[in-house]
RODO-2510 file (C-alpha; in nm, 4 decimals, decimal comma):
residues 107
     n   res          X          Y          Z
     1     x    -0,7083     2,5642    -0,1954
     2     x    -0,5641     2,9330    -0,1813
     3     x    -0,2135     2,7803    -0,2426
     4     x    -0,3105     2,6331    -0,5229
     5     x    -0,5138     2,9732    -0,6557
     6     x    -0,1892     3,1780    -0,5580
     7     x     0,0016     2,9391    -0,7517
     8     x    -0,2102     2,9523    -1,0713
     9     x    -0,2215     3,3623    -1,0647
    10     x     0,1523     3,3327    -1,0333
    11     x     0,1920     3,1248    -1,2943
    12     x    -0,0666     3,3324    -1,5228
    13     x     0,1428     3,6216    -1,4676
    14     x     0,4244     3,4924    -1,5250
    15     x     0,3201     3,3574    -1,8674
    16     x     0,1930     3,7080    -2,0080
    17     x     0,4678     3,8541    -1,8711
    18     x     0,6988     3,6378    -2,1079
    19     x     0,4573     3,6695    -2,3755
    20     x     0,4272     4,0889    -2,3239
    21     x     0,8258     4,0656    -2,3894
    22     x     0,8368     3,8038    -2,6508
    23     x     1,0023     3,5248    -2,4846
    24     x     0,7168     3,3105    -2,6925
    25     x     0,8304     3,5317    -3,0435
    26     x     0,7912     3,2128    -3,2452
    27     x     0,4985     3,0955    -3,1802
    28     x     0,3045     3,3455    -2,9892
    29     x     0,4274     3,7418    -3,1266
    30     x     0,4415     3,9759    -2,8725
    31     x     0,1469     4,1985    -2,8629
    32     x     0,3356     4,5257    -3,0083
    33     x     0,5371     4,3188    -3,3193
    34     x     0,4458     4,4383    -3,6972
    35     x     0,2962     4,7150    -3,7891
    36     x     0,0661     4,8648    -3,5852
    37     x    -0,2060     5,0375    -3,8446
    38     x    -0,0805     4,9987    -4,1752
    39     x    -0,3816     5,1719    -4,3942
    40     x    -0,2330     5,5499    -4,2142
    41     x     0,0839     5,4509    -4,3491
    42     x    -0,0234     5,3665    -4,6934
    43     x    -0,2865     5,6694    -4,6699
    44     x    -0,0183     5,9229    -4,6165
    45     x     0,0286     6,2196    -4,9155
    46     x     0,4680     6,3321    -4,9551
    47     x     0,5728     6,2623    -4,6147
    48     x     0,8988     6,3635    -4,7413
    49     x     0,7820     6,6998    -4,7453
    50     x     0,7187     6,7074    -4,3857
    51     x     0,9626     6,9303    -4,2234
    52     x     1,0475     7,0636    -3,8009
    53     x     1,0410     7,4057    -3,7400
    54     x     1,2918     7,5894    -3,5706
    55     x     1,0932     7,7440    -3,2635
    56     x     1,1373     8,1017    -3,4158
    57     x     1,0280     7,9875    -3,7665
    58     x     0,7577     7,8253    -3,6175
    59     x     0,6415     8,1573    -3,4523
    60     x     0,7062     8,3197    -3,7529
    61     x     0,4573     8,1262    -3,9267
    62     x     0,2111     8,1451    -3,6383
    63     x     0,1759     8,5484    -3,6576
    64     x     0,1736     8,5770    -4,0084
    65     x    -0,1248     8,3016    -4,0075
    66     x    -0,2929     8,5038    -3,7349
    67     x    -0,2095     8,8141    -3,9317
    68     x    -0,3842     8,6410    -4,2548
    69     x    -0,7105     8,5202    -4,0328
    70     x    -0,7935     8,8725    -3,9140
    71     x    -0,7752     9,0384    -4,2286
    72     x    -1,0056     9,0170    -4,4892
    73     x    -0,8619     8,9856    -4,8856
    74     x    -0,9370     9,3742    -4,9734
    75     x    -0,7411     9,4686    -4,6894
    76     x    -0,7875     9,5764    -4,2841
    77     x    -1,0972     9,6710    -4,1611
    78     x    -1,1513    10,0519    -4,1421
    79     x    -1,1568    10,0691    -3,7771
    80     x    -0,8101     9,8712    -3,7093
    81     x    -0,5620    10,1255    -3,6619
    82     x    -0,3639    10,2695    -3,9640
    83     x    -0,5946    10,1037    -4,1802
    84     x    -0,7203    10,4596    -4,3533
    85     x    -0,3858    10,5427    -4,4427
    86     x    -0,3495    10,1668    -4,6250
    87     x    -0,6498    10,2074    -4,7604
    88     x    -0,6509    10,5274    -4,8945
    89     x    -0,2718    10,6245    -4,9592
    90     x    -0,3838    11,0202    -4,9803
    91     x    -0,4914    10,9884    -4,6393
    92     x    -0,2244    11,1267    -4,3595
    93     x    -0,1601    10,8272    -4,1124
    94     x    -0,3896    10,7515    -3,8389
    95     x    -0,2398    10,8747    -3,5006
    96     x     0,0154    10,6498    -3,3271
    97     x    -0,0445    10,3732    -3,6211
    98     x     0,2636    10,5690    -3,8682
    99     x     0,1366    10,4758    -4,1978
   100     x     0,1398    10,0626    -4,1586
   101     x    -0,0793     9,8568    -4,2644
   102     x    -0,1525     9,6143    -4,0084
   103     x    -0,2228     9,2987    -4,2042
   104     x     0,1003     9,3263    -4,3687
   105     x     0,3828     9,1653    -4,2262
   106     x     0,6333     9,3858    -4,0594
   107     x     0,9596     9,4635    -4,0450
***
């Protein structure tokens, strides 16, 4: 009785192994053949214009988003350093900040 169990398990095995590497293609396709989710594929927008970043352009980017997120669109907040002197050009610069406005991009 457990010989013949052993044998079956075996043999169960060794069918989905053949059918997880497509010895049974014709008939019965392996479980990974075609495509795999279609609708993303038709649903995507100019993948052409996807492009890889360099690791320095990519950290590039990554400060001047920061850079963007902390400051508002009429410019730093008074109390960031050197913001006086970018807000109000008259103004000497704040001490240690040397005239830069801080949510422009530097040098």
């Amino acid at each position: 009785m457990l010989r013949a169990l052993l044998a079956l398990l075996l043999l169960a095995n060794l069918l989905y192994f053949g059918w997880a590497n497509a010895w049974f293609a014709p008939a019965l396709p392996a479980p990974g053949a075609g495509e795999r989710e279609p609708a993303r594929w038709a649903a995507q927008v100019a993948p052409e214009r996807v492009t890889v970043l360099s690791p320095a352009a990519a950290s590039a980017a990554l400060a001047a988003a920061e850079r963007k997120a902390n400051c508002p669109p009429g410019g730093p907040p008074p109390d960031m350093p050197g913001a006086a002197s970018a807000a109000l050009p008259g103004l000497p610069p704040a001490s240690g900040a040397a005239g830069v406005n801080p949510c422009e991009p530097g040098p």
